[in-house]
C-alpha positions in Angstrom: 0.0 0.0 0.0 1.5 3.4 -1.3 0.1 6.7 -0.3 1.2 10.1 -2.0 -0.4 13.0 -0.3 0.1 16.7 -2.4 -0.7 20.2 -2.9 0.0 21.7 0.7 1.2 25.1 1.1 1.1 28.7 2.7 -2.0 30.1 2.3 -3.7 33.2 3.8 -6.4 33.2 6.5 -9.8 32.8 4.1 -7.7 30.8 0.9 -8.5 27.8 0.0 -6.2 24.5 -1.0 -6.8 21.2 -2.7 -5.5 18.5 -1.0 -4.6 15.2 -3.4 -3.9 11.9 -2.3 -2.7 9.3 -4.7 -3.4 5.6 -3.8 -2.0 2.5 -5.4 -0.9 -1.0 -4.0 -4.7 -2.4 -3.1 -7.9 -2.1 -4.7 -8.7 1.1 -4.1 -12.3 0.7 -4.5 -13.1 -1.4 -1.8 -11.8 0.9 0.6 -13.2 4.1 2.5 -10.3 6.8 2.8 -9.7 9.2 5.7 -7.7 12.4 5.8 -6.3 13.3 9.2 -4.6 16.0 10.6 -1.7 16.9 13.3 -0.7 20.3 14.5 2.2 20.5 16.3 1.8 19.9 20.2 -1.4 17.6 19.3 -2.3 14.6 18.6 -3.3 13.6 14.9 -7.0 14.2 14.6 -9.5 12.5 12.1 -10.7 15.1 9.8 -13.1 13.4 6.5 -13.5 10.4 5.7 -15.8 9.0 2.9 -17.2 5.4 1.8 -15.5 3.3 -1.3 -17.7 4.5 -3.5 -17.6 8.2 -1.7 -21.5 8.4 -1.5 -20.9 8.7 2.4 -19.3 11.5 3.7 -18.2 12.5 8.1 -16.5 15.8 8.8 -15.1 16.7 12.3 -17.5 19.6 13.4 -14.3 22.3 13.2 -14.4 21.2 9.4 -18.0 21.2 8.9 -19.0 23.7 5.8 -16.0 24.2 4.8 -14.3 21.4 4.1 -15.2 18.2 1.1 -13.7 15.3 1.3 -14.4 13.4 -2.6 -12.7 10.3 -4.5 -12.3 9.2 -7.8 -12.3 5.5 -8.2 -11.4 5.5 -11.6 -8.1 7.4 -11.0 -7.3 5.8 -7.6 -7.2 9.3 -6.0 -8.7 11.1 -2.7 -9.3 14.4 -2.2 -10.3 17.4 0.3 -11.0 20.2 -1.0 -10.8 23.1 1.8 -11.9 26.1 2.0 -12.3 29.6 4.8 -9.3 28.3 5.9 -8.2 29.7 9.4 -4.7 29.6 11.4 -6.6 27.0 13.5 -6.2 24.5 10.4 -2.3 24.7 10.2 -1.1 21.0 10.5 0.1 18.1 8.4 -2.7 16.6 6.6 -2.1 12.6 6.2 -4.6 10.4 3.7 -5.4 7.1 5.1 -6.3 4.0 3.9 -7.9 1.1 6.7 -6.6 -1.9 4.4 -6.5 -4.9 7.1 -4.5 -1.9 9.1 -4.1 1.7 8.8 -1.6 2.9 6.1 -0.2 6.7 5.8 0.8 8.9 3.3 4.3 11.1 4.5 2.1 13.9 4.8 1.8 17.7 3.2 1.9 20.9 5.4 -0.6 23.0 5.1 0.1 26.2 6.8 -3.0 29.4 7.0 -0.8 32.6 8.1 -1.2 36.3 6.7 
């Protein structure tokens, strides 16, 4: 199981960012995904997750509205799209995938500062 987590970055208080998450190694769509988070000082929190074939959706409630969590089954990808961002969301952002166990991606900062 190989997980490739991109687009973090510096982004101002109100931007947006598209987290990706390339999958490969299992069948991908079998599986829900999860994208989790940890700020420094805390411990990794659960953030979105979806079902395998993404019709299902969960959102932590300091996510809710402005955060989408999607998948594309055909392209073995997860996504969370997120948006009003505030200094509250700085933190690594890790895609998981519950396969038997929980794999991780290496993580992609994302860091909301004016």
């Amino acid at each position: 199981v190989q997980l490739v987590e991109s687009g973090g970055g510096l982004v101002q208080p109100g931007g947006s960012l598209r987290l990706s998450c390339a999958a490969s190694g299992f069948t991908f769509s079998y599986y829900p995904m999860r994208w989790h988070r940890q700020a420094p000082g805390k411990e990794r929190e659960l953030v979105a997750s979806n079902s395998s074939a993404g019709f299902s959706t969960k959102y932590a409630d300091s996510v809710k509205g402005r955060f989408t969590i999607s998948r594309d089954n055909a392209k073995n990808m997860v996504y969370l799209q997120m948006n009003s961002l505030k200094p509250g969301d700085t933190a690594v952002y890790y895609c998981c995938a519950p396969v038997y166990s929980d794999y991780w991606g290496q993580g992609t900062q994302v860091t909301v500062s004016s």
